[in-house]
C-alpha positions in Angstrom: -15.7 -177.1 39.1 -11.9 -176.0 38.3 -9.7 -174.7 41.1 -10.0 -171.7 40.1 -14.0 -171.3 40.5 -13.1 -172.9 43.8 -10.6 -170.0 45.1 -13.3 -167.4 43.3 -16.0 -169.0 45.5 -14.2 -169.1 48.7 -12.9 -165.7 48.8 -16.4 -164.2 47.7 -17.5 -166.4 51.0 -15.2 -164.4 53.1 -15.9 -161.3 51.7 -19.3 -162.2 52.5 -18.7 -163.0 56.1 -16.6 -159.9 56.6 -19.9 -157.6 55.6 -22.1 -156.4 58.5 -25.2 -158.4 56.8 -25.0 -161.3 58.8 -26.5 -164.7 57.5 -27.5 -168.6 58.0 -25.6 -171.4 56.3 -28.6 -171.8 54.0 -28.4 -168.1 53.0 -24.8 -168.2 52.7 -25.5 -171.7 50.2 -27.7 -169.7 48.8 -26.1 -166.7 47.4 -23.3 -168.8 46.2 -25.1 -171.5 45.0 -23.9 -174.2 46.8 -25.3 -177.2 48.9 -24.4 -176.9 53.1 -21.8 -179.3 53.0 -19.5 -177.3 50.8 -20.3 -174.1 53.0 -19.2 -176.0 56.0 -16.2 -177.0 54.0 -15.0 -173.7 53.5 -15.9 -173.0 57.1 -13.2 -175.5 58.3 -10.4 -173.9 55.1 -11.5 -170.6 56.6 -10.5 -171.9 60.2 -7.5 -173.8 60.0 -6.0 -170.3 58.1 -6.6 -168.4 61.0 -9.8 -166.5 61.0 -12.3 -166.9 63.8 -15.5 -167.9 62.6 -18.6 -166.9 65.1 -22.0 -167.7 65.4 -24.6 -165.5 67.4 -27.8 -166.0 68.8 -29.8 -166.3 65.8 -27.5 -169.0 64.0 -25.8 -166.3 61.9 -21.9 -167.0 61.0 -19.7 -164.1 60.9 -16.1 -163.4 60.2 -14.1 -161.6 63.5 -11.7 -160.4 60.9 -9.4 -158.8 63.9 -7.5 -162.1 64.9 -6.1 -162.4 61.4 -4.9 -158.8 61.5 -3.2 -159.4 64.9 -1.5 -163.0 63.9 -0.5 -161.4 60.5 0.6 -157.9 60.6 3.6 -158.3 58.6 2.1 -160.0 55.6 2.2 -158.6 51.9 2.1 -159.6 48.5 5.2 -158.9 46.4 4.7 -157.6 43.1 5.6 -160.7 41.7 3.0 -162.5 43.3 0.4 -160.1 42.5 0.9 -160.8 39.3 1.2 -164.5 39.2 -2.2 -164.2 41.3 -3.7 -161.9 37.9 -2.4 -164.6 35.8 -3.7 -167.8 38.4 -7.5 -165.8 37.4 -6.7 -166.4 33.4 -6.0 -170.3 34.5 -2.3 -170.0 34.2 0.1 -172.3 36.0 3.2 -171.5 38.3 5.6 -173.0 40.3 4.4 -170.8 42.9 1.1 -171.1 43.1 0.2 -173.0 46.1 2.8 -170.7 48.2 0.9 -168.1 47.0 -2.5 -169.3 47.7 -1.6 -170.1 51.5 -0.6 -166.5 51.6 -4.4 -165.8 50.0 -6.1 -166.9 53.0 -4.4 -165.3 55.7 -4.0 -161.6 53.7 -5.1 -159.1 55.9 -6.7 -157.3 53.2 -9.0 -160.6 51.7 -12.0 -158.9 51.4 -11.1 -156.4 48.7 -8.6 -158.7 47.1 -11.9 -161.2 46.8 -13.8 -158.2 45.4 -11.4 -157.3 43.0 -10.7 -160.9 41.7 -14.1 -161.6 40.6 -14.4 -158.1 39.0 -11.3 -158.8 37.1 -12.2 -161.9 35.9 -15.9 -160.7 35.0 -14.4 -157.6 33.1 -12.4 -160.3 30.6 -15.3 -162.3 29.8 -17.4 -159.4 29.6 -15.0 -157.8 26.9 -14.5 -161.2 25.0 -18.1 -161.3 24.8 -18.7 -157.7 23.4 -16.5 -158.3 20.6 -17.8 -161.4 19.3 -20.8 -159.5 19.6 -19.6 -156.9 17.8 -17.6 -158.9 15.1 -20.7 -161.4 15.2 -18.8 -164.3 15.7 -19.3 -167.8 17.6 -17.7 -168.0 21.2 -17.5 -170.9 23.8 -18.2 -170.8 26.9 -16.1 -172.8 28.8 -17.6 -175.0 31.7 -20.3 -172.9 32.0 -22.4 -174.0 35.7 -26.3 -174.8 34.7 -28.4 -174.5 37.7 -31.2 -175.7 36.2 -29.5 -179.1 34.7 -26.7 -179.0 37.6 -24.2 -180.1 34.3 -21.2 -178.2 34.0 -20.1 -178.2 30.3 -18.9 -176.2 27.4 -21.6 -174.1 25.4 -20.7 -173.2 22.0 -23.2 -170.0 21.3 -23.6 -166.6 19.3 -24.0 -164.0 22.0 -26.2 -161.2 20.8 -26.3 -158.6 24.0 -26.7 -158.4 27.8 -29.2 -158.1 30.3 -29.7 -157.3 34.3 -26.7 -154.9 34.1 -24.5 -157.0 32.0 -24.7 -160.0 34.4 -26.4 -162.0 32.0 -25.4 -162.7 28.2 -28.5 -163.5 25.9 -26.9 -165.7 22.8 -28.0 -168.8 20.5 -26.8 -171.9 22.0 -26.3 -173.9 18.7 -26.1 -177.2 20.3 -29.6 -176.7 22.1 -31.1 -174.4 18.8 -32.6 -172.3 20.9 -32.1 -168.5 22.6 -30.5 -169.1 26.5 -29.5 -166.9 29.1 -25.9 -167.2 31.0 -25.0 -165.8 33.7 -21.3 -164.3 33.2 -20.2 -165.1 36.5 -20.7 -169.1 35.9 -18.7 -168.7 32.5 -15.1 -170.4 33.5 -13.5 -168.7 30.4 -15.0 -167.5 27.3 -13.0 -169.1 23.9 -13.2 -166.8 20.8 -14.1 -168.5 17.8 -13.1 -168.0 14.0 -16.6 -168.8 13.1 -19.1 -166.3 12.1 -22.8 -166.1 12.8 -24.8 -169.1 11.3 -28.0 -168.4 12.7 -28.9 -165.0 13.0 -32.4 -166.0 11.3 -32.8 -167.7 14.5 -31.7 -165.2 17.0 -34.6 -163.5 19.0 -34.5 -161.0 21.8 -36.9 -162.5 25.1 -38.1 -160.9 28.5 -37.0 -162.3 31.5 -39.3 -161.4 34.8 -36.8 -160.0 38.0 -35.5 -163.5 38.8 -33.8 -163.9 35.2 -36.1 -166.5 33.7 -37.4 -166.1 30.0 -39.8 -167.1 27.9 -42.6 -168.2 30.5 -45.7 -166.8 31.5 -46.2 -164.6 34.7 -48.1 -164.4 37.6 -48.4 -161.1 39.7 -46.9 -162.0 42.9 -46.9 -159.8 46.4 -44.4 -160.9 49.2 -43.8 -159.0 52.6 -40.1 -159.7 53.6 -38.2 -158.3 56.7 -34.9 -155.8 56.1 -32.8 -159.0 55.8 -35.2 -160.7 53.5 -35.0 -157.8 51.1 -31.5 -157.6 51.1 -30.8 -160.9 50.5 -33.1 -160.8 47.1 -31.4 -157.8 46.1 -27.8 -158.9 46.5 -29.1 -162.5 44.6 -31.1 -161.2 42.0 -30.6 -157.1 41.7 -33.4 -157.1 38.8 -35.8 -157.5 41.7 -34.9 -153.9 43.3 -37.3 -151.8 41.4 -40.1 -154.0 42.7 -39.6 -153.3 46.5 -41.0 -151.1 48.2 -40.8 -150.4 51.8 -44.1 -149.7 54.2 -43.1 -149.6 57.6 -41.0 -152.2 58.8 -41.3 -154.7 56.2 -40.3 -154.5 52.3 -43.4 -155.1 49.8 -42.1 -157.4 46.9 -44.7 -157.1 44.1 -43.7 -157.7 40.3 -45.0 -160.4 37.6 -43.1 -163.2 37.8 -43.1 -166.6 35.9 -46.1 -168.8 36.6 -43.8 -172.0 37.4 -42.1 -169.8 40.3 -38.9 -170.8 39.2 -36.1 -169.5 41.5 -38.6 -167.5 43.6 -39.6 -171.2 45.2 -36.4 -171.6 46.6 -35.3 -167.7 47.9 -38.5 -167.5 49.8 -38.4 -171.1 51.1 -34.4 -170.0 51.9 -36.2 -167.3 54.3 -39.0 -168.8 55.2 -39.0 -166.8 58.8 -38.8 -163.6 57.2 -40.9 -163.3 54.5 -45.3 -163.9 54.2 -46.3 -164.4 51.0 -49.5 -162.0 50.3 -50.6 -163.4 46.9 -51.6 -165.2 44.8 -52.9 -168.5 46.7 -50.9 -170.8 44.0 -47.6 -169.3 45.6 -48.4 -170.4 48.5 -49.7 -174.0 47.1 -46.8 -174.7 45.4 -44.3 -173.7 48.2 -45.8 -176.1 50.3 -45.7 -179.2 47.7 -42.3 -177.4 46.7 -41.0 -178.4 50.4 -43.1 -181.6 50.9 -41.2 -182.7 47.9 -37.5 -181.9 48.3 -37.9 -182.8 52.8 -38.9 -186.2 52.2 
């Protein structure tokens, strides 16, 4: 991962811990996909900046943003910096970059600044990508972040749309000859290319169920989750918000999903303490070999 997927990540961490949904480590891992470790590493970056991290009674971290308010109440980015902080998102180098990065992490206003980072950067490979699709030409994605492989890599593809409210870009991956999904937000930067289309007899339109995953069959699956649980899967997968449904207390998840419970496996394993899954008996089945497999 480049430094600037690292600054990205942390700052969407913070903004995170600043919101009134408190969470576990393991949640927190989850929605940024990310192993413990790396959580508790931007934990201690977090700390030594100034910002009190605290834990209540059910394990949850949260950010006690007034400390950093109260150290720093003087602190504001010149327009020079602001700028040199658009251009650090497009990857571009300056003398004062690490000056300006220690500033990052003790603004009083991180929160929005972390918001309005990712959008920026999101909105550029979103446009990139809607002109190649328009002009119908070849693009690169540059280390793009495979979950599924956990290879990070360049993917040179012919991107034919978008899907899940533009957060995913269906294309050709010419290497792979095959129809993908990527998810914009794990695209480091997206390289135009001066060549056209060379497979459009090869380019095919697929379903994906709510967690994003194409071209398998489904299962009808029914989950009970708490208020938290439900939350959490919207904020991770937002395709899954027509499905819920709430009945009481509790939030009924039911929707068709893929029958190799990819992705749902490890959300619901994530919250095991707040969610009961209700059918089928295979879901159940294969979270308990799921966990068997990845506690030994």
């Amino acid at each position: 991962m480049n430094e600037q997927q690292r600054l990205l990540r942390l700052l969407k961490l913070i903004a995170l811990l600043s919101s009134p949904l408190r969470r576990t480590v393991r949640q927190y891992a989850d929605l940024l996909e990310v192993n413990k470790t790396t959580i508790y590493r931007y934990f201690r970056t977090i700390e030594e900046a100034g910002y009190a991290l605290l834990l209540d009674d059910q394990n949850q971290y949260y950010l006690d943003r007034s400390t950093v308010r109260s150290r720093h109440p003087e602190l504001h980015f010149s327009e020079e910096e602001a700028q040199v902080l658009g251009d650090l998102v497009r990857s571009y180098d300056s003398p004062i970059q690490q000056d300006l990065l220690n500033k990052i992490y003790t603004h009083s206003t991180l929160t929005e600044l972390a918001d309005s980072l990712a959008d920026a950067q999101q909105s550029v490979r979103y446009r990139i990508l809607k002109e190649a699709i328009r002009e119908e030409r070849q693009v690169i994605l540059r280390q793009y972040v495979s979950m599924n492989s956990q290879q990070i890599g360049d993917r040179r593809v012919e991107p034919i749309g978008f899907l899940h409210r533009d957060t995913l870009v269906e294309a050709y991956d010419v290497e792979k000859k095959a129809m993908r999904h990527f998810r914009i937000e794990r695209i480091a930067e997206v390289k135009r290319c001066q060549t056209y289309f060379q497979h459009k007899g090869e380019h095919r339109h697929s379903q994906t169920d709510p967690f994003r995953v194409a071209n398998l069959q489904s299962v009808d699956v029914t989950v009970k989750l708490t208020p938290t649980a439900a939350q959490q899967m919207k904020e991770l997968y937002p395709a899954t918000e027509p499905y819920l449904q709430q009945q009481g207390d509790s939030t009924i998840f039911s929707a068709p999903v893929n029958r190799e419970f990819k992705l749902i496996d490890r959300l619901l394993l994530s919250l095991c303490d707040e969610v009961q899954v209700v059918s089928p008996p295979q879901l159940r089945e294969h979270l308990q070999t799921f966990w068997k497999r990845n506690t030994i």
